[in-house]
C-alpha positions in Angstrom: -156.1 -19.7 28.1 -155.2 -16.6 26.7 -152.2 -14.2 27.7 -151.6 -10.8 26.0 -148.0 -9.4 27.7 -148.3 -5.8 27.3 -151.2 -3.2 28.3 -150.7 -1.0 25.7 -152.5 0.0 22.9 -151.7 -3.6 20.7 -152.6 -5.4 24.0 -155.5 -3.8 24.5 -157.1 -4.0 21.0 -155.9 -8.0 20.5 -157.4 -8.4 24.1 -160.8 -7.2 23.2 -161.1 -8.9 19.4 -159.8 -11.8 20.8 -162.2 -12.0 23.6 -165.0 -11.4 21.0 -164.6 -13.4 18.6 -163.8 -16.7 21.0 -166.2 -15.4 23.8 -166.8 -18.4 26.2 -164.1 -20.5 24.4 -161.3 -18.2 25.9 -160.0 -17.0 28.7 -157.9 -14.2 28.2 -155.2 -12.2 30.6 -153.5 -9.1 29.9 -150.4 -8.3 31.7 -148.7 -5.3 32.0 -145.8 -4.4 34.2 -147.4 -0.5 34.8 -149.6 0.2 37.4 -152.7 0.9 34.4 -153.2 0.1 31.1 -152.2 2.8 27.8 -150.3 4.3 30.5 -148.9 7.1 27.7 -152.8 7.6 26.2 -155.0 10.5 27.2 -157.2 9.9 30.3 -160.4 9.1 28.6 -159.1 6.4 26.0 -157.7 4.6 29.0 -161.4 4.6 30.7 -163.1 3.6 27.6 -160.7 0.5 27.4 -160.7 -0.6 31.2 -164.6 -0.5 30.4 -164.3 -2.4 27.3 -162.0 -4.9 28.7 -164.3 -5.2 32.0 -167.1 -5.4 30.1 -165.5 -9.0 28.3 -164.4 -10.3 31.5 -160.7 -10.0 30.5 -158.4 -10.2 33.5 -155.4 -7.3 34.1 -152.2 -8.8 35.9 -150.6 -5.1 36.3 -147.5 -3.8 38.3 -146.9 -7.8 37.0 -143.3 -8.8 35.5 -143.1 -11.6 33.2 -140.1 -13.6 34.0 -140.3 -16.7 32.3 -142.2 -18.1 29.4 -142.8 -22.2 28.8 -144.6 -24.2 26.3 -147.6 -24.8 28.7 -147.4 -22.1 31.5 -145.9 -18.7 32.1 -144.4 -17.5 35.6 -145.1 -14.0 36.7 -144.0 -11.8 39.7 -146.2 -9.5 41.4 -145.4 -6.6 43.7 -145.8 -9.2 46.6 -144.9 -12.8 45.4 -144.4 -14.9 42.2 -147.0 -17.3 40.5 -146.8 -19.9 37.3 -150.0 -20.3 35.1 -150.7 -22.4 32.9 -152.0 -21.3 29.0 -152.1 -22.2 25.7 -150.9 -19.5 23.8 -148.8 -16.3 25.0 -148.8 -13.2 22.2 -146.0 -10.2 23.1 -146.6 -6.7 22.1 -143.8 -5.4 23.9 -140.3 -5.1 23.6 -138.4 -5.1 20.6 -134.6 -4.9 19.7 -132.4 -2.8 17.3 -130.9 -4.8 13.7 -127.4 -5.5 14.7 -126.6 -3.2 11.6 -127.8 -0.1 13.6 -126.6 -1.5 17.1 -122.9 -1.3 15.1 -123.1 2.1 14.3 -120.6 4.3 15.9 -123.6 7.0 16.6 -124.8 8.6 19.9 -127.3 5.9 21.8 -129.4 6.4 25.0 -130.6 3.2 25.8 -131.6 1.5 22.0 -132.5 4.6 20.5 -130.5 6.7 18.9 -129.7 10.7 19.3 -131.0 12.9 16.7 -131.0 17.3 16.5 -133.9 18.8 15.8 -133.4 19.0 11.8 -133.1 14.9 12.7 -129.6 14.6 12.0 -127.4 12.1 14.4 -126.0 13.7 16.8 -122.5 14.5 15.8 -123.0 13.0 12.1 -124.5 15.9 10.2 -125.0 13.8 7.0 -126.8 11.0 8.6 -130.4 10.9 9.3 -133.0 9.2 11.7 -136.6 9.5 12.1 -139.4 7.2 14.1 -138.6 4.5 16.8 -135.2 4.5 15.9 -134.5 8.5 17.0 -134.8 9.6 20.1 -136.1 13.0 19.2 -137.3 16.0 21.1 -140.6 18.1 20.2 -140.4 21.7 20.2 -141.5 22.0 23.9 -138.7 19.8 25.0 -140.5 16.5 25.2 -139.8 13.1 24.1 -141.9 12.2 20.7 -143.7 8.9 21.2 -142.2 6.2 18.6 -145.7 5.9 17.1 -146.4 5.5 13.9 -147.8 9.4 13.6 -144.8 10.4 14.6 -143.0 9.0 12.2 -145.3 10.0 9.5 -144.9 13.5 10.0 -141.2 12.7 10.5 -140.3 11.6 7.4 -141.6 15.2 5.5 -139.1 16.6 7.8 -136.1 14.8 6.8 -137.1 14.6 3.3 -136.8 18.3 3.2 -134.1 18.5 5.4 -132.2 15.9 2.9 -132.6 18.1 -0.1 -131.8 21.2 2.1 -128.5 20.0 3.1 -127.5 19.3 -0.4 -128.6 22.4 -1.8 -126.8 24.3 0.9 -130.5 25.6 2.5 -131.6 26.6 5.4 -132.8 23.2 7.3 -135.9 23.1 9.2 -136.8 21.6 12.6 -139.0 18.9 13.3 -142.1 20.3 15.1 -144.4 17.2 16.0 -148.2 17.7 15.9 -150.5 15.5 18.5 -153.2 14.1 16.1 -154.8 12.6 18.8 -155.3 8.5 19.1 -157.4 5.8 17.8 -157.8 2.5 20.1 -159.8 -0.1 18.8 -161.6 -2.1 21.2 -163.5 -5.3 19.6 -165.6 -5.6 17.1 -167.1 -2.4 15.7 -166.5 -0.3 18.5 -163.6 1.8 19.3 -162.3 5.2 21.2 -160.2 8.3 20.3 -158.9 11.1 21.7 -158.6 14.1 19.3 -156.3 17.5 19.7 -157.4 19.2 23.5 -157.6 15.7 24.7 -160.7 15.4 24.2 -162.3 11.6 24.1 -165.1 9.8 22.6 -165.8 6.3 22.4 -168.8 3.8 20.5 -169.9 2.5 16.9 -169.7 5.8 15.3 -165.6 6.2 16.7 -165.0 2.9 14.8 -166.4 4.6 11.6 -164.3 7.1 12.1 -161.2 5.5 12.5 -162.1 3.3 9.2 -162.3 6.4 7.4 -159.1 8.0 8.8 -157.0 4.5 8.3 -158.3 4.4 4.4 -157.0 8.3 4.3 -154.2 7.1 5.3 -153.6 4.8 2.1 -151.1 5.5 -0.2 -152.8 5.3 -3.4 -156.9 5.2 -4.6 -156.3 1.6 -5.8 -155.1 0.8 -1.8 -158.1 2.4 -0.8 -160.8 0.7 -2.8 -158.8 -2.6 -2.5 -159.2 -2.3 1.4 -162.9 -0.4 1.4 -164.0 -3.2 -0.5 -162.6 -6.0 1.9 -164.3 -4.4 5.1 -168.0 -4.0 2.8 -167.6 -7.7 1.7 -166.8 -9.1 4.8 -169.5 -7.2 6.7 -172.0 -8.7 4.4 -170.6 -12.3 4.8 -171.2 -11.9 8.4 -174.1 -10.1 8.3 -175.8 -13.2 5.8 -173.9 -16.0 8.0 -175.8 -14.6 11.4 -178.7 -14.9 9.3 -178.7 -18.3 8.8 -178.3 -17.5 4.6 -174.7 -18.5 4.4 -172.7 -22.1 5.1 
């Protein structure tokens, strides 16, 4: 007896691996407290997971609040009454708190993130700097940038610039954030995307994709190889345990 807390795109992908690989052995719940799951991913990623999750029998608790967790059950409230369940292992993939170092900081907050410009400097501290979950930063349209890991990529060129600009008295630039579109795996070997346009595919070939695009993302050839190699070996231990050829 499973429970994932959180429907987004970490609760979705544990969900789905973990519901392969223990099949019958498992029971698995995912709770979310919004109405769907990825409630911030494009339309078609969220389709391709409620399949995906459907499709291994994984039960949603949404609009569902977790309000306590206990060694051997967790209580939930619903939109029209309370329950307690009992389970064997909760995971959480949502939530998270601030280092006390940055909650200290006498800097502009809203809520646990803190204010940034455009150039990424804290509001009112020109010679401090913040980039990905931590910043609450605007895109050039006005509108909040996810704290995803993308974001933060493209981020910290930004405020790397920005950095040497301010010391060499030049013209600082601002942060103009660039939807890549999404990855979301679901299970083994299959996954879905949504590219630029929001456009959506999902399958085998998707997961391929998204193997290619993570070892791009590597920082160095040896990184690459080291994790290419992994996936090929592994796949071939599987492929020779199904068989029957390997203990």
């Amino acid at each position: 007896r499973v429970c994932i807390v959180g429907g987004g795109a970490s609760g979705v992908e544990l969900a789905c691996k973990i519901s392969d690989r223990l099949q019958a052995k498992a029971r698995v719940r995912l709770i979310d407290r919004n109405s769907q799951i990825l409630s911030s991913s494009p339309k078609g990623n969220r389709l391709a997971a409620e399949q995906a999750l459907e499709a291994r029998g994984v039960w949603c608790d949404l609009s569902t609040k977790v309000t306590k967790v206990e060694p051997n059950q967790i209580e939930l409230e619903y939109l029209n009454g309370s329950d307690r369940l009992p389970i064997d292992l909760v995971l959480w993939t949502i939530g998270n708190s601030y280092t006390q170092l940055v909650q200290r900081l006498p800097v502009p907050h809203s809520g646990k993130r803190i204010q940034v410009e455009s150039s990424l400097q804290v509001k009112d501290h020109p010679n401090l700097f913040a980039l990905g979950d931590l910043a609450e930063c605007y895109d050039q349209r006005g509108q909040l940038v996810p704290a995803t890991a993308q974001s933060a990529f493209q981020q910290s060129q930004y405020c790397a610039w920005n950095i040497w600009a301010s010391l060499h008295q030049q013209q600082l630039k601002p942060f103009a954030y660039l939807p890549l579109g999404e990855f979301v795996s679901l299970g083994i070997g299959e996954a879905t995307m949504s590219t630029i346009g929001n456009l959506s595919f999902s399958g085998m070939p998707v997961n391929l994709i998204r193997r290619a695009a993570y070892l791009l993302r590597m920082p160095t050839l040896k990184h690459q190889l080291k994790v290419g190699w992994h996936w090929i070996s592994k796949s071939i231990a599987t492929d020779l345990s199904k068989s029957g050829k390997l203990s």
